[in-house]
N, C-alpha and C positions, 0 to 999 in steps of 0.2 A: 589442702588448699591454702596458700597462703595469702595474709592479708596484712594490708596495710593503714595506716592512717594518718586524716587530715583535718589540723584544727582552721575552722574558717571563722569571720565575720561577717555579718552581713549588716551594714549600714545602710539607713534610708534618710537620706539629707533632704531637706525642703525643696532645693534648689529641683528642677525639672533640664533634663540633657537636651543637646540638640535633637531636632527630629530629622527623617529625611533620610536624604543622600550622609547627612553628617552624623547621623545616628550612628553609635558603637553597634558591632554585629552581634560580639559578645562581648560582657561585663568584665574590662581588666582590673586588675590591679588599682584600688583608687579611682575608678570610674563612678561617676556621679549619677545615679537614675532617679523616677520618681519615689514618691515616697511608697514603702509597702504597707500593703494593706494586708496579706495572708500572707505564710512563709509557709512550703515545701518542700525540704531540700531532699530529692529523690534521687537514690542514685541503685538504676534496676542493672542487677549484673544476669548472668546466663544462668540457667536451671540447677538451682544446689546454692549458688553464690550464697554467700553468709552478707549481712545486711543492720547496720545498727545505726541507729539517729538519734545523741542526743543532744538539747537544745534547750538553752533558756534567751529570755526574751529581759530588756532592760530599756526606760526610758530615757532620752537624752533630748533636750530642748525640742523644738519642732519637728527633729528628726527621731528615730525608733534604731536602737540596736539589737540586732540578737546573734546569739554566737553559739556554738557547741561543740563537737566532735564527730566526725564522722568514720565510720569503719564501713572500708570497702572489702568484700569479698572482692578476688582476683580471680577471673575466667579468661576464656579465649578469645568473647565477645561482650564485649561490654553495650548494653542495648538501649538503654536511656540515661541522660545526666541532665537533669534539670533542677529546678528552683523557681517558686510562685511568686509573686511579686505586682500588684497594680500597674497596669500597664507592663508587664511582661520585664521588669528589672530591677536590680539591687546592685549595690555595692560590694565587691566581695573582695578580702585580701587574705591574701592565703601565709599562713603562717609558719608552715613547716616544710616536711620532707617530702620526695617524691614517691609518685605511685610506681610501682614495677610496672614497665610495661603502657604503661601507658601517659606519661608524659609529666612533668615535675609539678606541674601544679593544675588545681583545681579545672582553669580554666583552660590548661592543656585537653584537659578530659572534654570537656564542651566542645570544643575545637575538632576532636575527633568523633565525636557524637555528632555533631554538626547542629545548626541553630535551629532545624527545623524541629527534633527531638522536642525543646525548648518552648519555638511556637506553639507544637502541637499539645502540650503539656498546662500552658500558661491559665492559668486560672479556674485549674480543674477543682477545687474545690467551691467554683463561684457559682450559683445558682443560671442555667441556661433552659431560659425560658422561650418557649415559643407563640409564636404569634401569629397566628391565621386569620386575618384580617386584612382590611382594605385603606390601607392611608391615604388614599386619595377619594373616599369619602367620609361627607362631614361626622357623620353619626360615626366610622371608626377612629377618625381622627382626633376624636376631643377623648374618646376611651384612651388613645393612647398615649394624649397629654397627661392624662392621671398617672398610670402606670409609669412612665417615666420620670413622674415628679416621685414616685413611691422611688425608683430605683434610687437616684440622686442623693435621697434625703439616708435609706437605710440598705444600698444596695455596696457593690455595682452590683447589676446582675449582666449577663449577655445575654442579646434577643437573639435572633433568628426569625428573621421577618417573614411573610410570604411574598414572593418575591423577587427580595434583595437576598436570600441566601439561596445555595444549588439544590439542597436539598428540603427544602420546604414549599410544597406546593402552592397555587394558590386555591381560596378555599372554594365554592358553590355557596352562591346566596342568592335569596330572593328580596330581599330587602332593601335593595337600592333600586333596579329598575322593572319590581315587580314582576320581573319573569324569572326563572332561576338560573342563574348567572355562572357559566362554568367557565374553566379554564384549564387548556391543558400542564401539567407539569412544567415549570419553566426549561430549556431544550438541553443544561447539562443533565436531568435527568434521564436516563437511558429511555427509551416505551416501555413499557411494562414494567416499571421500575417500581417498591414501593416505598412510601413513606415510613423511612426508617429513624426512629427515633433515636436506636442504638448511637447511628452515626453521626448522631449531631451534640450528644454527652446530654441530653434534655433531662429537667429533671421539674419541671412543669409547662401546662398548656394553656393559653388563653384566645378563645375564639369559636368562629364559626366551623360549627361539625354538623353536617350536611349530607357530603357524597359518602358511601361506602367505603372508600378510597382511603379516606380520611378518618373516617368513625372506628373501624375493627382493629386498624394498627395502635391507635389510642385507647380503648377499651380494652385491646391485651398487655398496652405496655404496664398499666396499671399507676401512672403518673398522677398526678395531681389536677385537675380539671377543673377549668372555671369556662363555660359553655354560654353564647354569645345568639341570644334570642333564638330557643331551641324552637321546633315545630309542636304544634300539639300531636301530632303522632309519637316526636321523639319524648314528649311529657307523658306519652298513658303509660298506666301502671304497667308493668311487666316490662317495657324498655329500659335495657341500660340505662341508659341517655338519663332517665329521669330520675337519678341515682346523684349524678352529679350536681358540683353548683353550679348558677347559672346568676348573669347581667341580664336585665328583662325591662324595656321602656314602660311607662306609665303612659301605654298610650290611650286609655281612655281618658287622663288625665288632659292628654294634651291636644282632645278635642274638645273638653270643657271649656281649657282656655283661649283655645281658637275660639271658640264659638262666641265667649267672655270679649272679646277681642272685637270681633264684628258687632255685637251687641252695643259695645260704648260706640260705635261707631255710628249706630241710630239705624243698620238695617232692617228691614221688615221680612223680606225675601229673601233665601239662604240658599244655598247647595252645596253637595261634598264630591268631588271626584276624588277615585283614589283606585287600588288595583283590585282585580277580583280575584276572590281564593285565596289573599294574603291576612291571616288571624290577625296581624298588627294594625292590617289597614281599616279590617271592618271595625276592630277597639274602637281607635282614633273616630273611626263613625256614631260608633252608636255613644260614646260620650262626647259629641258635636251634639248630636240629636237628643239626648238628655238634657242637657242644658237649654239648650232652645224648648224641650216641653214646658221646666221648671218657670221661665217665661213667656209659657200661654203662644208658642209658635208651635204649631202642632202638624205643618207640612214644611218639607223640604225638598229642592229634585237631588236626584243621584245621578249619576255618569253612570250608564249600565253597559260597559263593553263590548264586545261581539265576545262570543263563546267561543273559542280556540283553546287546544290544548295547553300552547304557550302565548303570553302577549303577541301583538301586534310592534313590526316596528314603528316606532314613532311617524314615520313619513306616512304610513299608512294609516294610521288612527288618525291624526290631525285632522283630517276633513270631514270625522266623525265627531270628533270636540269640539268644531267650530259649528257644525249642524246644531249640540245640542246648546253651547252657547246661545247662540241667535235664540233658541226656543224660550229664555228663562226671561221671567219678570225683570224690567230693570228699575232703577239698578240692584245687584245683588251683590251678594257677602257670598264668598265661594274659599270653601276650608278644604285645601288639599292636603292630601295623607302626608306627602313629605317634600323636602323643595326639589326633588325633580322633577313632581308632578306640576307644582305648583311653576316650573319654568313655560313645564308645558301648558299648560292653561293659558298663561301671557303671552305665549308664544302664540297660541291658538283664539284669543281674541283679536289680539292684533292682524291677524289674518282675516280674522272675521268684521274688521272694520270696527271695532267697538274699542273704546276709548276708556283706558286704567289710571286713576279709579274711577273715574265716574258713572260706567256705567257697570263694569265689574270689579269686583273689592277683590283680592285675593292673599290667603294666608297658608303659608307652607309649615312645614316642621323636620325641625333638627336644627335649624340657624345656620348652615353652612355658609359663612360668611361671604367663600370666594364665588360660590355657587349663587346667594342670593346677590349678590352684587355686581354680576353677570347677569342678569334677566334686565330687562328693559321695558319699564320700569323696576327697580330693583324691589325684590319682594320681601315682605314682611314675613316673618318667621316666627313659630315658638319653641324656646329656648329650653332645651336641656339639660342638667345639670352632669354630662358626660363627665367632667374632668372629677367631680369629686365621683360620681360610678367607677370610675379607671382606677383611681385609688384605693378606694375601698374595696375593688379585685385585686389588687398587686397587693395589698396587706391580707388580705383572706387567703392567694396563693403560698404568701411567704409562710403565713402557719401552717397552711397543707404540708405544704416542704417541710418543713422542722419539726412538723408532727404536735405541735404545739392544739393546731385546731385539728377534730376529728370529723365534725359531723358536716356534710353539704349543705349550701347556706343561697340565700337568693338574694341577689343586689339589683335594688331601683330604682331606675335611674327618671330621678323627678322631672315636671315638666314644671315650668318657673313662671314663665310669662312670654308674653311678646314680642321679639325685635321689630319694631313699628318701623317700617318704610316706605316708600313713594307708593308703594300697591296697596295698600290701604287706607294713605293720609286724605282721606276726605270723612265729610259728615254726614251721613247721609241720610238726611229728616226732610221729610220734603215739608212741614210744619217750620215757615220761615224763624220764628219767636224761640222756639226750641232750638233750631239749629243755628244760630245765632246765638245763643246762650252757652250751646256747648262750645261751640267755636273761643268763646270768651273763657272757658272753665280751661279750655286743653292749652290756650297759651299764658295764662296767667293765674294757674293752682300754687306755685309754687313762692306768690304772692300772697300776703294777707288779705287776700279778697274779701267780701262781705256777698252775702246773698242782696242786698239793695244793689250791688255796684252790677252782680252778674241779671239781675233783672231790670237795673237802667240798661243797659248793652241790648235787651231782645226788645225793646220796645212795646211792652206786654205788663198787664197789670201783676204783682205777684202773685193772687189769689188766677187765678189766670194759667202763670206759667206755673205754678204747683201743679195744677191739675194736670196740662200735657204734659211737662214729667213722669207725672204716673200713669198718664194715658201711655204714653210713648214708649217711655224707658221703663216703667217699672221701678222708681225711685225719684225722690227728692232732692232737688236742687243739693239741698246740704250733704246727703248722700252720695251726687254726683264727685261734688267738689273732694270730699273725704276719701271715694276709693280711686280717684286719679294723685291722690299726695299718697297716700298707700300703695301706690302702685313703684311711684317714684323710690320712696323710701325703700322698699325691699329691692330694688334695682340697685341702689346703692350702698346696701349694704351688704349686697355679692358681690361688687365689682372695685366697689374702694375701697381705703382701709381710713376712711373719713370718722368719726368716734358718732357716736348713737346720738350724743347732742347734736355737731355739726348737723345731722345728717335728719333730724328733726327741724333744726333754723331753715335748711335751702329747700325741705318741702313743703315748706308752707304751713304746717304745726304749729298753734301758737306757743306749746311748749312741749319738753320732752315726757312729761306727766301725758301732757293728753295724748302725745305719740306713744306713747305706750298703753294706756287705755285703748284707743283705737287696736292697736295688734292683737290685746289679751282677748279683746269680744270678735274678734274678726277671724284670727289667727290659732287663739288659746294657746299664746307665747307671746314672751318679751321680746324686741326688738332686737336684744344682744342675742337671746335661747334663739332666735329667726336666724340670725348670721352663723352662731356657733354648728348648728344642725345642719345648715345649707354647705358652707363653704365648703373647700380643701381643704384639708389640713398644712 
């Protein structure tokens, strides 16, 4: 067989080419692409073909060269020519003689390969991740703000969405609107088609695994798995499933702070709606109900569903909602499992002629901002730390890949605090001196206030309003004041990049000493160890 060779370059200039219609099809001679990131230069000849690559690598200013030699086996059919490159391009000038046979220069050879060779080729060695998830809900969509910020900073990786690509299904969940939530294959999958991982180059998974459909092809691929609020069946011993790592909400956490939430708020009278038969939903309950025992409320009503196999659609529950609405003490604090329940509650009062907040307080979870801000009145939510859970998957996955990390690991995704909105901005103490007091605490904590200034405002002796404090709320005035500036300060120091002092002056600390005392007895962390633990990276 005879063979010939070709010396190449391959430069990567800063400079980025046109896109588009003006896009080169292939890389000539002096063509300018983005910068590389991986170099591949493959060139597959027919069965026997002889095959040698060798290649060194050299920096040049902002740009990267590398160059080497290539030896082509010569056959009858020449089956792939390609070359890896970020974004699908490189620089190439070719420096010598022609190939027998198949055309005087490198890009000759491309040319008769054709460009799809090229596409289908492009960044085989780049990690292609999948994604079985939901971006049009809030709770997946903040998972997959992480993940993408992980790819950005130490990727690319390619996703493969549910969805958005032909061959990845979407997944079965019950976690959005508590009934289990299916979908057929999107329609270039054939029927009976299945989820093939071969044919997407996958080389990890992130997500909900659910249907059979979806479980078996992934438990034989033998891929890397990070599993997206498995079931307690797929957790007992002896399942696969609980083998893998897994992302898993704090949601008993985040009916504590619900519950935390209606409490500063001065209710007496509680409830929790939320789905039946959902492990997540009863969490978030029975740590609603925790909290409220710890202060001395020791009944609450429930939403008790009609018993069906699967939910009810919403049009037909609603008049079941608004029945048990009307039933509850007014006014009440009512902590919904998550904000589509909590749409429906609003939804479901306002039908029932009851008027938000005042005579229903309502509090959702997951914060989906476009979600809460679509209810009417918009609803108060509690806030989870999805973006840095996403992250912390996307770096957990990359070591599965690399083999770096071995062992199955669980990621928690915290529950932070409250986004306070129209659905629960009232106070609701029917003890005029108290609620008036708080009224004066929630608009002007972040003030140097004094306890004289917030006990002139209720018009109440101090010795007085001490005591309905502790009747009431279960804390003192100074107590009050304390965890609404603690509340602030941990809000702001997830969401700004304001310095620990600033950030003690605007909540009303008289200094960063005692804003730090405050956190260490509250928190058992420093203000900075609070941000560094919480945030993204």
């Amino acid at each position: 067989m005879q063979s010939s060779a070709i010396d190449f370059r391959i430069c990567a200039p800063a400079r980025r080419p046109p896109r588009g219609r003006n896009a080169p099809k292939i890389p000539p001679k002096g063509a300018e692409w983005p910068s590389v990131l991986r170099w591949r230069l493959s060139l597959l000849t027919a069965k026997n073909a002889a095959q040698e690559c060798r290649t060194t690598e050299v920096g040049s200013g902002n740009g990267v060269e590398k160059s080497g030699r290539i030896r082509l086996g010569l056959a009858t059919h020449h089956k792939e020519s390609y070359f890896l490159s970020e974004n699908g391009g490189v620089t190439i000038n070719c420096t010598s003689s022609p190939l027998t046979g198949f055309g005087r220069h490198l890009p000759a050879v491309m040319r008769q390969v054709g460009k799809e060779a090229l596409i289908k080729s492009f960044m085989s060695d780049t990690p292609h991740v999948v994604l079985l998830m939901f971006p049009f809900a809030g709770y997946d969509r903040g998972l997959l703000h992480g993940i993408t910020r992980y790819s950005q900073l130490h990727g690319p990786w390619v996703f493969c969405l549910s969805g958005d690509h032909p061959r990845v299904p979407k997944p079965d969940s019950d976690s959005i609107w508590g009934k289990l939530y299916t979908e057929t294959p999107i329609t270039r999958m054939r029927p009976g088609e299945s989820f093939n991982l071969r044919q997407l180059n996958a080389t990890g998974i992130i997500g909900r695994i659910q249907s059979p459909g979806i479980t078996r092809p992934i438990l034989a691929s033998g891929l890397p798995v990070i599993a997206v609020d498995l079931t307690r069946e797929q957790l007992a011993k002896g399942n696969p499933l609980s083998r893998v790592s897994e992302i898993r909400a704090d949601s008993h956490q985040a009916g504590r702070v619900a519950a935390d939430h209606l409490l500063e708020r001065g209710f007496i009278h509680f409830a929790f709606c939320g789905f039946k038969g959902r492990i997540w939903s009863q969490n978030r309950q029975d740590g609603f109900y925790e909290c409220l025992q710890q202060h001395q409320y020791t009944s609450y009503s429930v939403y008790d569903p009609p018993r069906h196999k699967l939910a009810l659609p919403w049009d037909r529950e609603q008049p079941l909602v608004v029945a048990w609405l009307r039933s509850l003490p007014k006014p009440v604090g009512i902590m919904a499992c998550n904000d589509v329940r909590g749409r429906h509650i609003i939804e479901a009062a306002l039908a029932a002629g009851l008027q938000i907040p005042d005579d229903v307080a309502v509090v959702g979870v997951d914060d989906d901002r476009l979600l809460c801000n679509m209810a009417n009145p918009p609803l108060s939510s509690v806030v989870l730390n999805l973006e840095h859970a996403g992250y912390q998957a996307a770096e957990l996955l990359d070591g599965l890949m690399s083999g770096r990390t071995k062992q199955p690991q669980q990621i928690v995704v915290e529950a932070l605090w409250v986004t306070a909105r129209r659905s629960t901005d009232i106070v609701a103490v029917e003890d005029r001196h108290v609620a008036a007091a708080l009224r004066f605490i929630r608009d002007h904590f972040r003030q140097t206030i004094t306890i004289e200034e917030v006990v002139q405002e209720s018009a109440a002796s101090r010795r007085s309003l001490e005591i309905r404090f502790q009747r009431i709320l279960g804390r003192s005035i100074r107590e009050e004041i304390q965890r609404a500036r603690l509340a602030w300060s941990k809000k702001l120091l997830l969401e700004t990049n304001l310095s620990v002092e600033k950030i003690a002056n605007v909540s009303g600390f008289s200094s960063l000493s005692y804003m730090s005392s405050v956190f260490r007895r509250e928190l058992d962390l420093t203000p900075a160890q609070y941000r560094l633990q919480s945030r993204t990276p």
